[in-house]
N, CA, C and O atoms as a Maestro MAE file, in Angstrom:
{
 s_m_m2io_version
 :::
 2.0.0
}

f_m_ct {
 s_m_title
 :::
 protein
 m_atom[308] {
  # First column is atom index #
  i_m_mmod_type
  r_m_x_coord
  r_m_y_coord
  r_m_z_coord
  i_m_residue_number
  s_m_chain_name
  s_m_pdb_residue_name
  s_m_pdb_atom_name
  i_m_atomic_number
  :::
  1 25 -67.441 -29.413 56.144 1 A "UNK " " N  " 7
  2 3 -67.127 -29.111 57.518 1 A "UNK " " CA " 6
  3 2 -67.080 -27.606 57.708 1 A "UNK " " C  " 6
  4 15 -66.275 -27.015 56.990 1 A "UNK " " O  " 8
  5 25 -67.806 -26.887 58.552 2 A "UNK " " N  " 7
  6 3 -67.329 -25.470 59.022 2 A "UNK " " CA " 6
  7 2 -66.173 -25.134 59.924 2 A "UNK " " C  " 6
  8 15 -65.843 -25.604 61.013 2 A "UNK " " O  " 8
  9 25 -65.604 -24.116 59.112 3 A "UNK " " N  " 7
  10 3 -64.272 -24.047 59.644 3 A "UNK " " CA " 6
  11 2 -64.706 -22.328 60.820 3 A "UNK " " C  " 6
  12 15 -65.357 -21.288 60.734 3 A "UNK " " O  " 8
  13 25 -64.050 -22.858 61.529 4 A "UNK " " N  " 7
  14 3 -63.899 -22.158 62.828 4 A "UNK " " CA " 6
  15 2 -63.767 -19.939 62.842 4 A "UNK " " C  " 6
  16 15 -64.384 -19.008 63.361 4 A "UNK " " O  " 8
  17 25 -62.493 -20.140 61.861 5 A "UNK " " N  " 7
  18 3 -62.201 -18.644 61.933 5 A "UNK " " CA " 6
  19 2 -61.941 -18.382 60.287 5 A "UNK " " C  " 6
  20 15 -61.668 -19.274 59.483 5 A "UNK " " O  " 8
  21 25 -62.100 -16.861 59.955 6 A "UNK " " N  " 7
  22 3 -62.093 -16.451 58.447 6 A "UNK " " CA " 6
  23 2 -60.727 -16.500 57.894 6 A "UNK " " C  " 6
  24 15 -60.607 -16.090 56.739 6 A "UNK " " O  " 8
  25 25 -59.650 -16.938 58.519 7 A "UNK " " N  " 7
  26 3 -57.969 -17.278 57.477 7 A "UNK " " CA " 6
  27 2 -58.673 -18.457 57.296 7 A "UNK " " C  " 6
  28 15 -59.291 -18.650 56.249 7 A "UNK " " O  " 8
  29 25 -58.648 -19.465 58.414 8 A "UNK " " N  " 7
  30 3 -58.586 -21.017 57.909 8 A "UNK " " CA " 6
  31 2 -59.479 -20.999 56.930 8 A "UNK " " C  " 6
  32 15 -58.992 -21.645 56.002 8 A "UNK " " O  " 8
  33 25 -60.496 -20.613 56.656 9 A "UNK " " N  " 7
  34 3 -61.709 -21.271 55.714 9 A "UNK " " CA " 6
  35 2 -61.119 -20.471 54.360 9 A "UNK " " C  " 6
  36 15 -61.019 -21.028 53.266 9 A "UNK " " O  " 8
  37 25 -60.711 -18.950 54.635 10 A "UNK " " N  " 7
  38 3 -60.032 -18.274 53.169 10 A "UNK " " CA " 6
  39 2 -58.889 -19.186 52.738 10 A "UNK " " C  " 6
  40 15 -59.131 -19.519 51.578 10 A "UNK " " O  " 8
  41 25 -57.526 -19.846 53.240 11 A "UNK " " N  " 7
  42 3 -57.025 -20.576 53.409 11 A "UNK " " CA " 6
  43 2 -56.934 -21.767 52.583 11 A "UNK " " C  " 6
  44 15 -56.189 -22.073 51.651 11 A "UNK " " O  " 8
  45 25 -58.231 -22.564 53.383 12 A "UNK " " N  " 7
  46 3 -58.342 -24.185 52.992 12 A "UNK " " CA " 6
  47 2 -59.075 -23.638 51.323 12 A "UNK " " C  " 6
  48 15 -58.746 -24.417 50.428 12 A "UNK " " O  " 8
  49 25 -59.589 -22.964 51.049 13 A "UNK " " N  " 7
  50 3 -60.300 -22.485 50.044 13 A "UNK " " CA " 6
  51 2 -59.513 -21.990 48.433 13 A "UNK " " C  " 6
  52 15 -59.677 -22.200 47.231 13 A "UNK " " O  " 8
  53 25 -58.611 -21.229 49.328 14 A "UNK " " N  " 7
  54 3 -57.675 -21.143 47.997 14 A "UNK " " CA " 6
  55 2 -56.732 -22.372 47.513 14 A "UNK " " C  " 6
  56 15 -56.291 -22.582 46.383 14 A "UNK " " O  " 8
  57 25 -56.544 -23.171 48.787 15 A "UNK " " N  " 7
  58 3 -55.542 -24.383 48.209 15 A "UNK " " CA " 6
  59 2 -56.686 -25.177 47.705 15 A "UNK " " C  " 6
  60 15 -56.188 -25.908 46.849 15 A "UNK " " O  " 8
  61 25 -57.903 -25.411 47.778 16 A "UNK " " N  " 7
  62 3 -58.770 -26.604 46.805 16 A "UNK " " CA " 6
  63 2 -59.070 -25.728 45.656 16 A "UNK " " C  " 6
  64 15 -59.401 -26.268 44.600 16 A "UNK " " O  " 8
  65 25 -59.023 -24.900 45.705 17 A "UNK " " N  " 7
  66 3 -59.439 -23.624 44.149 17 A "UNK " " CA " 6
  67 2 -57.743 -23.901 43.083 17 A "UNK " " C  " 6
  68 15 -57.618 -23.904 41.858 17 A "UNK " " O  " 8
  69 25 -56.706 -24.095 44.144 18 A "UNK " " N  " 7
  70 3 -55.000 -24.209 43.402 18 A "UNK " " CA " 6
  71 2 -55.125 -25.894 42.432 18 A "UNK " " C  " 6
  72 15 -54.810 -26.136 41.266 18 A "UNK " " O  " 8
  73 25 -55.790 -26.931 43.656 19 A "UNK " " N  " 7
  74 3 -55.635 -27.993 43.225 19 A "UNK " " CA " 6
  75 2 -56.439 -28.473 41.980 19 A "UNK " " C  " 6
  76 15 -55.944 -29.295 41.208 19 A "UNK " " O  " 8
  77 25 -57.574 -28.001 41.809 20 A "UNK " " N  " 7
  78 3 -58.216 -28.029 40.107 20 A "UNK " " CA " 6
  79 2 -58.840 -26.985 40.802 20 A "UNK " " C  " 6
  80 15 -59.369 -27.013 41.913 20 A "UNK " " O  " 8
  81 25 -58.678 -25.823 39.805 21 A "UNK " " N  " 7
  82 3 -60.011 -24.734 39.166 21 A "UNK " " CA " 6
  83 2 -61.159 -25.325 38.563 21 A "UNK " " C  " 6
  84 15 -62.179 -24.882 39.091 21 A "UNK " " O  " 8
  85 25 -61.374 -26.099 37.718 22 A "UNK " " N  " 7
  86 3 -62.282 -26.351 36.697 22 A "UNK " " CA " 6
  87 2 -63.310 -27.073 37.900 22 A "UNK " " C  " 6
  88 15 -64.486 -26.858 37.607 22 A "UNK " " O  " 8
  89 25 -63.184 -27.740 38.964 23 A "UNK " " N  " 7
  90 3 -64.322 -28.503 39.595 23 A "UNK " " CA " 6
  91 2 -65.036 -27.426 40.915 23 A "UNK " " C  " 6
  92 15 -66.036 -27.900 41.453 23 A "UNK " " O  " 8
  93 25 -64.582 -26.105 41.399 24 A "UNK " " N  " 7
  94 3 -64.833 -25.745 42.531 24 A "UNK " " CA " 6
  95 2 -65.860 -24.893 42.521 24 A "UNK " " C  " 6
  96 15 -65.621 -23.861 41.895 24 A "UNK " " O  " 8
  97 25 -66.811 -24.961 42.950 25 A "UNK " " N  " 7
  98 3 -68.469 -23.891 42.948 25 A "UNK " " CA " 6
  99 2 -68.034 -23.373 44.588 25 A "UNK " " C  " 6
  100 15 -67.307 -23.808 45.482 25 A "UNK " " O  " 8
  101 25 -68.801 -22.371 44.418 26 A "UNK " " N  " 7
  102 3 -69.105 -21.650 45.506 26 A "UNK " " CA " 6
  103 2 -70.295 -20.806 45.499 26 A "UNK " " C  " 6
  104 15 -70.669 -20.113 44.553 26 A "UNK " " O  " 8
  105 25 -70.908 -20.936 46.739 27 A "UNK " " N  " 7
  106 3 -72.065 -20.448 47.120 27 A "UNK " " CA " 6
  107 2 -71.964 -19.310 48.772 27 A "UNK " " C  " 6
  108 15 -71.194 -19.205 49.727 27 A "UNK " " O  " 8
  109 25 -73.130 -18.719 48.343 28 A "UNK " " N  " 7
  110 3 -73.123 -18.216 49.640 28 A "UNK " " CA " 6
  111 2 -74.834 -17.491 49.739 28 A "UNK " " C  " 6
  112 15 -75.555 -17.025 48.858 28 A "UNK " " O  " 8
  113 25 -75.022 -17.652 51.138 29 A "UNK " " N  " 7
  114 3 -76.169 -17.214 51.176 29 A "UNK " " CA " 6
  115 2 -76.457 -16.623 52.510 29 A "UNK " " C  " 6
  116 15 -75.950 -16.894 53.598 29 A "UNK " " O  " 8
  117 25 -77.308 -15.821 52.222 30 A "UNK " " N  " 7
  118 3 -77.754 -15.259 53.789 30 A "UNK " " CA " 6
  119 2 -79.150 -15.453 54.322 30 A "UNK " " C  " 6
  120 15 -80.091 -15.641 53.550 30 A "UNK " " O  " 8
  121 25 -79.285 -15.416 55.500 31 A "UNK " " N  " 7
  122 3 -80.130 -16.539 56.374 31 A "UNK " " CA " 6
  123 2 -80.749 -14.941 57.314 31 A "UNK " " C  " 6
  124 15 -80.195 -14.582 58.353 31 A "UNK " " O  " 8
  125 25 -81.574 -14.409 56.887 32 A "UNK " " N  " 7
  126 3 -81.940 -13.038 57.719 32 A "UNK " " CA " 6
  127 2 -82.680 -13.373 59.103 32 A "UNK " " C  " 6
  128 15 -82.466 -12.753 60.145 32 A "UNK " " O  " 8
  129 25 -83.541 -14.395 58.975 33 A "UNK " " N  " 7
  130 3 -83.594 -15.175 60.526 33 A "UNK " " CA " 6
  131 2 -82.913 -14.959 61.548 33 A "UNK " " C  " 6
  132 15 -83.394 -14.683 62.647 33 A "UNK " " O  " 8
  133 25 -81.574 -15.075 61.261 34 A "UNK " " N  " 7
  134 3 -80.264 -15.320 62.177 34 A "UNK " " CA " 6
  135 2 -79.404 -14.523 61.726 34 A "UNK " " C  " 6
  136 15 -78.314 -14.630 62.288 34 A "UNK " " O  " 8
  137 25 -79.503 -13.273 60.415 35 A "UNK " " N  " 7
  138 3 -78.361 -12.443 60.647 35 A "UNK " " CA " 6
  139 2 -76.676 -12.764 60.577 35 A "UNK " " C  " 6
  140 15 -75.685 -12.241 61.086 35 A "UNK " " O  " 8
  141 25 -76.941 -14.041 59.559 36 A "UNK " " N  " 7
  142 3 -75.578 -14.548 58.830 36 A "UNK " " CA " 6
  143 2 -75.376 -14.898 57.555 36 A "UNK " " C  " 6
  144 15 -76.362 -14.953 56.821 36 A "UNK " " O  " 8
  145 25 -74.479 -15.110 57.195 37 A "UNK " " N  " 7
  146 3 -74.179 -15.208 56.023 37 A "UNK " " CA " 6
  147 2 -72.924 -16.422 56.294 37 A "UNK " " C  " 6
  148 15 -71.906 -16.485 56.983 37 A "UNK " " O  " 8
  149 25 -73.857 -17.581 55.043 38 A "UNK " " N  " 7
  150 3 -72.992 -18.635 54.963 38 A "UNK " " CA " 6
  151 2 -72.185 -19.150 53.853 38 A "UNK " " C  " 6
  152 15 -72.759 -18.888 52.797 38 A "UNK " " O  " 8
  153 25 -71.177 -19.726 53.685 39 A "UNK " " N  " 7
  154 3 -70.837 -19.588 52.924 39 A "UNK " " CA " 6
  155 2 -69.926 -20.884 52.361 39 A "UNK " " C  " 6
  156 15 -69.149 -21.571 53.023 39 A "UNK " " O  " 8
  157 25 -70.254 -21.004 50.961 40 A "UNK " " N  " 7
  158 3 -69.645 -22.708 51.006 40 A "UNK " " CA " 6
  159 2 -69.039 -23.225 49.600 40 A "UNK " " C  " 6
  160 15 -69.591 -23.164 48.501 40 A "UNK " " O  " 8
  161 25 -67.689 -23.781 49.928 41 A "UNK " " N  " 7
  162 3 -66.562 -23.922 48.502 41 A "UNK " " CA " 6
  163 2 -66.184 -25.074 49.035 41 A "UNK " " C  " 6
  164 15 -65.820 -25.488 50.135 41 A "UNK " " O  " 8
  165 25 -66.518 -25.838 47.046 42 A "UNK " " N  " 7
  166 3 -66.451 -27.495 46.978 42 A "UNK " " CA " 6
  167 2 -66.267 -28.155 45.958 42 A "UNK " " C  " 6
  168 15 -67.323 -28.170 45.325 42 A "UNK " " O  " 8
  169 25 -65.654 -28.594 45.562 43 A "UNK " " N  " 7
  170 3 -65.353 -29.178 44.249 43 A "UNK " " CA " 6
  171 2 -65.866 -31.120 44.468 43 A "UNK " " C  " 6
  172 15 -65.257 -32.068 43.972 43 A "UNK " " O  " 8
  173 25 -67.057 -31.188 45.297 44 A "UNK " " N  " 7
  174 3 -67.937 -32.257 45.060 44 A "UNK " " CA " 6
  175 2 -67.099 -33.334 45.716 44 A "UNK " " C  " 6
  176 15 -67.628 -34.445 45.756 44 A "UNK " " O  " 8
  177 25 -65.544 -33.175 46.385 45 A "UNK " " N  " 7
  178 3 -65.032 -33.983 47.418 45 A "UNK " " CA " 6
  179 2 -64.756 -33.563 48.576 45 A "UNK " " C  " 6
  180 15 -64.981 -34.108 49.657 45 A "UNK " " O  " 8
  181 25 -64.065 -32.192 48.264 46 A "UNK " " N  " 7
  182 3 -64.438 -32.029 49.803 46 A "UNK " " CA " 6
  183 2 -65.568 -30.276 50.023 46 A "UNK " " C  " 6
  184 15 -65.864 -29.497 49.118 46 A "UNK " " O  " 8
  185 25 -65.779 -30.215 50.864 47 A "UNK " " N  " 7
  186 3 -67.161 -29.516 50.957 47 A "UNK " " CA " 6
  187 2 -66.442 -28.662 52.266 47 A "UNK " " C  " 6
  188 15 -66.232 -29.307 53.293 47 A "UNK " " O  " 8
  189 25 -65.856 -26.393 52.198 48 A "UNK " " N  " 7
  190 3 -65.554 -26.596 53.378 48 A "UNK " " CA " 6
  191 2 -66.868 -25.633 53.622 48 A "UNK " " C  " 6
  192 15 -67.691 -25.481 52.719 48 A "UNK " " O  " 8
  193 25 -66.990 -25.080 54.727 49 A "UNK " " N  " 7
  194 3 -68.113 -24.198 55.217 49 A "UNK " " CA " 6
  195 2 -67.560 -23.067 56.028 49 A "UNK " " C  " 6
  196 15 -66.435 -23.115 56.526 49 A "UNK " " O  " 8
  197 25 -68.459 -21.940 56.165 50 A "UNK " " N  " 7
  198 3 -68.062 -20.886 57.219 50 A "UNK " " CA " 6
  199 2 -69.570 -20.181 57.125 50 A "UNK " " C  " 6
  200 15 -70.366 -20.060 56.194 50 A "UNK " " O  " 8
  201 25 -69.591 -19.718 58.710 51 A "UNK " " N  " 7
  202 3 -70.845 -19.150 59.098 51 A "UNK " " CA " 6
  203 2 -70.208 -17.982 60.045 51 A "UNK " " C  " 6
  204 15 -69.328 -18.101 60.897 51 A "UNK " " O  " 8
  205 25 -71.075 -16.570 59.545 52 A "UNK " " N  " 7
  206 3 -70.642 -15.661 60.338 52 A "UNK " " CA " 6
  207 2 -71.553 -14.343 60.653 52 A "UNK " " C  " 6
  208 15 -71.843 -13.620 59.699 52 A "UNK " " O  " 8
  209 25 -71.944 -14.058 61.763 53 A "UNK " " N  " 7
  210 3 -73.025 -12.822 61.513 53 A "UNK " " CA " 6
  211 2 -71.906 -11.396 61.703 53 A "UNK " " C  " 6
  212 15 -72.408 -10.272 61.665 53 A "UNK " " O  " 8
  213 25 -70.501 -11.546 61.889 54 A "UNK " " N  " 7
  214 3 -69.749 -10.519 62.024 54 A "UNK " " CA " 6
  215 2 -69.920 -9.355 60.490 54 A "UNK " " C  " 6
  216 15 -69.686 -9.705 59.333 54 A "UNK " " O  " 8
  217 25 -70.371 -7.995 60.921 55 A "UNK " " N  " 7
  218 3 -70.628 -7.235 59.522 55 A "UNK " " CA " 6
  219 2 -68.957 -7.126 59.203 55 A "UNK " " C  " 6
  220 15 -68.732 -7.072 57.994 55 A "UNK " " O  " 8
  221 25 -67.868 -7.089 59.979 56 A "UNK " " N  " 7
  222 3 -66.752 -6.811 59.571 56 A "UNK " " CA " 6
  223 2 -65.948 -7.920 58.187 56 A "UNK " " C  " 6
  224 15 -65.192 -7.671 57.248 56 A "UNK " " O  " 8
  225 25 -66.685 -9.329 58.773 57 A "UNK " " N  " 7
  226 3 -65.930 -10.032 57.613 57 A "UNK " " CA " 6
  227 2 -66.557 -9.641 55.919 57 A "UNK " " C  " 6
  228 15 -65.990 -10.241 55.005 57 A "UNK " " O  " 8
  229 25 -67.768 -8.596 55.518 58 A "UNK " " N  " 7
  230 3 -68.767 -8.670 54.754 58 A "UNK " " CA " 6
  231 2 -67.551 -8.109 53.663 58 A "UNK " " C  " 6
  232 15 -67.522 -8.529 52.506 58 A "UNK " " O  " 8
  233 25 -66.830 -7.384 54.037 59 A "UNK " " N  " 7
  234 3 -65.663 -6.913 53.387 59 A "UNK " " CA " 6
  235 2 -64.851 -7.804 52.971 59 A "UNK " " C  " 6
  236 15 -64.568 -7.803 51.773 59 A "UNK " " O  " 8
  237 25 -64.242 -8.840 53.898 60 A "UNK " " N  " 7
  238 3 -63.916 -9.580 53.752 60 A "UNK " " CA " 6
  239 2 -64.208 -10.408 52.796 60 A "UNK " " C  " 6
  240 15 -63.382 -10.641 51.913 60 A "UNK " " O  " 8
  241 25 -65.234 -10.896 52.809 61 A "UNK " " N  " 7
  242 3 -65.695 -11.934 51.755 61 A "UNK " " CA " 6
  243 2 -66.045 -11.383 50.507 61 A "UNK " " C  " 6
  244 15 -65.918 -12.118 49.528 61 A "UNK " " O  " 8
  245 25 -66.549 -9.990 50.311 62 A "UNK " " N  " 7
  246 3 -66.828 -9.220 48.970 62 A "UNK " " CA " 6
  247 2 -65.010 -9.443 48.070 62 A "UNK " " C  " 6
  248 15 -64.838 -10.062 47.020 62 A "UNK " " O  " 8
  249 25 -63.798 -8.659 48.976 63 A "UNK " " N  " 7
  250 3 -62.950 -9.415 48.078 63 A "UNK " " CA " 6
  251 2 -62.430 -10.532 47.915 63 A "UNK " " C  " 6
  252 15 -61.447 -10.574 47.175 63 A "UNK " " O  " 8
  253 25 -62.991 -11.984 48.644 64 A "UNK " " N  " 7
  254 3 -62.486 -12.829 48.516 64 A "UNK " " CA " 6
  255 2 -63.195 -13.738 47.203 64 A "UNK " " C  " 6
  256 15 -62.600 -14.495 46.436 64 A "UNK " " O  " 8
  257 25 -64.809 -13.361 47.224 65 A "UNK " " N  " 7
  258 3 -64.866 -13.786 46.246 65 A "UNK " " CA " 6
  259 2 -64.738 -13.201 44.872 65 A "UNK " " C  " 6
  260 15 -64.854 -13.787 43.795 65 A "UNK " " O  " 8
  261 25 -64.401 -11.560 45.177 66 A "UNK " " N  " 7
  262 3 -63.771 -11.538 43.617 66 A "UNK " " CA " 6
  263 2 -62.447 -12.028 42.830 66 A "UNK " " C  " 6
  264 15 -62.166 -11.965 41.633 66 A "UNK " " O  " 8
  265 25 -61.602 -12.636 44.155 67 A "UNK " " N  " 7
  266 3 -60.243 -13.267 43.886 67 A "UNK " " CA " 6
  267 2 -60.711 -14.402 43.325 67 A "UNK " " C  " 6
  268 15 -60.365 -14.713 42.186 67 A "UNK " " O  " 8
  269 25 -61.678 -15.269 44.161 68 A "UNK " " N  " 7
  270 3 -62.033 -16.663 43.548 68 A "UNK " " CA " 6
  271 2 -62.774 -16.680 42.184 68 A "UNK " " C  " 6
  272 15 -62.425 -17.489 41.325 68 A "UNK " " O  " 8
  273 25 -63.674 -15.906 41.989 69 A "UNK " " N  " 7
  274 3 -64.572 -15.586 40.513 69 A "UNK " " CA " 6
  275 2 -63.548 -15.451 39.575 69 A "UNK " " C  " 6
  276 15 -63.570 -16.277 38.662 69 A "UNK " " O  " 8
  277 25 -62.381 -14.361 39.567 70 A "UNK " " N  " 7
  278 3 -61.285 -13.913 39.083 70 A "UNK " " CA " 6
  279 2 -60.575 -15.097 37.999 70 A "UNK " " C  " 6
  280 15 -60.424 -15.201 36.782 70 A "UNK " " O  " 8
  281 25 -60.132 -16.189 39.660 71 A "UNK " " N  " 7
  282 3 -59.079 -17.540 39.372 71 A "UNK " " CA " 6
  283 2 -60.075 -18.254 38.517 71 A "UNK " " C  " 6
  284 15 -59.710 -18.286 37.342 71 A "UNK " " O  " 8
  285 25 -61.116 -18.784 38.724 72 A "UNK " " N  " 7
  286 3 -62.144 -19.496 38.095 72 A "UNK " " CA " 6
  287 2 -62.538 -19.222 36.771 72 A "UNK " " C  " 6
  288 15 -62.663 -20.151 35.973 72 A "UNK " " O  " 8
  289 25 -62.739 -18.108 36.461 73 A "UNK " " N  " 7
  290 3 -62.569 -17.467 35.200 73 A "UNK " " CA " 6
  291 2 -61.789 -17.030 34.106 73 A "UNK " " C  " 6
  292 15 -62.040 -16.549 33.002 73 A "UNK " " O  " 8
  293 25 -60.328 -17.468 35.004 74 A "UNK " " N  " 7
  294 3 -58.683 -16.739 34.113 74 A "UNK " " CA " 6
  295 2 -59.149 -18.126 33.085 74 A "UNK " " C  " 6
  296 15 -59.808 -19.118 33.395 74 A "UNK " " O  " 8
  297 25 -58.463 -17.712 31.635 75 A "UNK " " N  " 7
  298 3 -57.771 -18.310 31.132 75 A "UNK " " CA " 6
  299 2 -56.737 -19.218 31.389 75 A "UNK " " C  " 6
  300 15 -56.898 -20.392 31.055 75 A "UNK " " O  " 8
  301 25 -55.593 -18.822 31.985 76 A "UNK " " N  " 7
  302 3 -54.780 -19.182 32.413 76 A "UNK " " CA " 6
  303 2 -54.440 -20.377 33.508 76 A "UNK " " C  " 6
  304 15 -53.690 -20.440 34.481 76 A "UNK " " O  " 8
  305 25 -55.236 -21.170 32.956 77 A "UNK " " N  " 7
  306 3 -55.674 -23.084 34.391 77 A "UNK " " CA " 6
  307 2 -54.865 -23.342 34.362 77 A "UNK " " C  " 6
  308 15 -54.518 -24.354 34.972 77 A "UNK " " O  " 8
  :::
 }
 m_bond[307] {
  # First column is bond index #
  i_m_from
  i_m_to
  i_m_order
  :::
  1 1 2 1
  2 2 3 1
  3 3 4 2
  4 3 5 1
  5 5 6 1
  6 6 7 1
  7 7 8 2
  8 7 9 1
  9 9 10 1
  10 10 11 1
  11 11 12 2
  12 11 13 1
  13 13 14 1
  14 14 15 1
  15 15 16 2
  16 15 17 1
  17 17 18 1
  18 18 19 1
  19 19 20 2
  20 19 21 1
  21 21 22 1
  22 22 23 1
  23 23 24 2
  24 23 25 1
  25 25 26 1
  26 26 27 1
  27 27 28 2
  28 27 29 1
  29 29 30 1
  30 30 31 1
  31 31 32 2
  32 31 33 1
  33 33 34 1
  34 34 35 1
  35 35 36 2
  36 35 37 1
  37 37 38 1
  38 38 39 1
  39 39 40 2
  40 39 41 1
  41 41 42 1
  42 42 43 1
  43 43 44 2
  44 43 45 1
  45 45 46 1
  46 46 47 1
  47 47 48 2
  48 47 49 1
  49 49 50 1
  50 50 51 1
  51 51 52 2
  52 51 53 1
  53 53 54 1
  54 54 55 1
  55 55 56 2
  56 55 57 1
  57 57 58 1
  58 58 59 1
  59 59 60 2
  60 59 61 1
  61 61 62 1
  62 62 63 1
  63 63 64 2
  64 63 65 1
  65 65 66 1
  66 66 67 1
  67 67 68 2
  68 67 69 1
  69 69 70 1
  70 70 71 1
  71 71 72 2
  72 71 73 1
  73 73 74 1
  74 74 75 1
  75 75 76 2
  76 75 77 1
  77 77 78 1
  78 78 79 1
  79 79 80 2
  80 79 81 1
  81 81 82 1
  82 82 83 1
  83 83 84 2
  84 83 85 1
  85 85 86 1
  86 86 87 1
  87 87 88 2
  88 87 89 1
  89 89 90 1
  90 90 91 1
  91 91 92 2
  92 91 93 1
  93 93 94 1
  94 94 95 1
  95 95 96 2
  96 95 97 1
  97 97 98 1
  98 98 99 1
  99 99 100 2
  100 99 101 1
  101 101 102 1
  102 102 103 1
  103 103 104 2
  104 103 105 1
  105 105 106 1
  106 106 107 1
  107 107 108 2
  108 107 109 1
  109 109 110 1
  110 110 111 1
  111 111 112 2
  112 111 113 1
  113 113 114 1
  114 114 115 1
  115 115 116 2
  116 115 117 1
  117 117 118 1
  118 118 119 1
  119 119 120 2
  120 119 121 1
  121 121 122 1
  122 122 123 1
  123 123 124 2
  124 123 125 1
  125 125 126 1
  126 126 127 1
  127 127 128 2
  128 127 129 1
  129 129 130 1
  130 130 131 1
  131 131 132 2
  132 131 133 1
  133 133 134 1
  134 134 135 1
  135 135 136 2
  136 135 137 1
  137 137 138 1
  138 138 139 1
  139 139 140 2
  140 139 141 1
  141 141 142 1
  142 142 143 1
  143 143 144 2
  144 143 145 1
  145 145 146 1
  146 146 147 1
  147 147 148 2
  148 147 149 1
  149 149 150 1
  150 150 151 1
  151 151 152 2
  152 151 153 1
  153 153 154 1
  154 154 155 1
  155 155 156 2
  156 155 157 1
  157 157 158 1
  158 158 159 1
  159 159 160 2
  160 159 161 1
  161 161 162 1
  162 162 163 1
  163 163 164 2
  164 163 165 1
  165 165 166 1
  166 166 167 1
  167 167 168 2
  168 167 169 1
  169 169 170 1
  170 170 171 1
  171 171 172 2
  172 171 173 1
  173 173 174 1
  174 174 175 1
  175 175 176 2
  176 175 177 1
  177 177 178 1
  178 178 179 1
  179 179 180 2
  180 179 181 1
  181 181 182 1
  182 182 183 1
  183 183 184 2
  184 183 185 1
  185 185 186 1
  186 186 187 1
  187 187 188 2
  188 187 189 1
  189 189 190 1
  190 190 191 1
  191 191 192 2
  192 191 193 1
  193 193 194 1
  194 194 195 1
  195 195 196 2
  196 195 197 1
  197 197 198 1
  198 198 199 1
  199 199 200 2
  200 199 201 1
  201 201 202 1
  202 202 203 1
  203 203 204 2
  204 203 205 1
  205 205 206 1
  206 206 207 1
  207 207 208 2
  208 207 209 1
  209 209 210 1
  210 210 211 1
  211 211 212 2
  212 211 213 1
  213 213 214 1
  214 214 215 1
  215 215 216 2
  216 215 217 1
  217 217 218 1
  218 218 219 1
  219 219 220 2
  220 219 221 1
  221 221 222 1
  222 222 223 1
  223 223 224 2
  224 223 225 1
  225 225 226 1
  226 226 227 1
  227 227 228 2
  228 227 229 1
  229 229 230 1
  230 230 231 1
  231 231 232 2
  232 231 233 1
  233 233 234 1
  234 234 235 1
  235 235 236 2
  236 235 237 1
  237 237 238 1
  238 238 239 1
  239 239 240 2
  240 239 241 1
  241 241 242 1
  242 242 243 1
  243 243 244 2
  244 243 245 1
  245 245 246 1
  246 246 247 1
  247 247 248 2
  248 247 249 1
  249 249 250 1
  250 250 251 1
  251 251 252 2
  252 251 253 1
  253 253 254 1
  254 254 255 1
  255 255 256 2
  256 255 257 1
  257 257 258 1
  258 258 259 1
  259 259 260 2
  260 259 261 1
  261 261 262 1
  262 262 263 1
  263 263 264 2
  264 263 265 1
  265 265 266 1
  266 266 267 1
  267 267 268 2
  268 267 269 1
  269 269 270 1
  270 270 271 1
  271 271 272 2
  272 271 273 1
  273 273 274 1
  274 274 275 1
  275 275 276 2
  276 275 277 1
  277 277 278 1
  278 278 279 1
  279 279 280 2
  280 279 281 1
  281 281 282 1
  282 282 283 1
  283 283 284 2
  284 283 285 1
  285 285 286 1
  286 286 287 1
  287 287 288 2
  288 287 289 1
  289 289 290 1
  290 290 291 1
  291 291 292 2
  292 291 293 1
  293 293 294 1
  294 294 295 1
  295 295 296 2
  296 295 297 1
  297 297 298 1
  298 298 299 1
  299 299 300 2
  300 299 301 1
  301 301 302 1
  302 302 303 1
  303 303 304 2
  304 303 305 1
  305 305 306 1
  306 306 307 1
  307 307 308 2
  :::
 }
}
């Protein structure tokens, strides 16, 4: 499902990343057509989404997924 605004989707994202680490991929890709960047975290039950051509969130998402790469990678599950 695509979530609406950049808390909810950062949000719903870290609590399915809390509930198992070991199952959650994330992708993201950009679509130069349309001048967005999409972006998508799922651990194969639930699937959330976010689409955004705002350059301001680009920041945004550069540290969000080094938090998530980070958790995914600790030792510490």
């Amino acid at each position: 499902m695509y979530l609406k605004t950049w808390k909810e989707f950062e949000t719903a994202s870290y609590n399915l990343l809390l509930k198992d680490p070991t199952r959650v991929r994330c992708t993201m890709k950009y679509c130069h057509s349309q001048s967005t960047v999409q972006l998508k975290v799922t651990d194969d039950i639930s699937c959330l989404q976010f689409k955004t051509s705002d350059i301001q969130n680009v920041k945004k998402i550069e540290v969000f997924y080094a938090t998530i790469m980070k958790q995914i990678t600790s030792n510490e599950l």
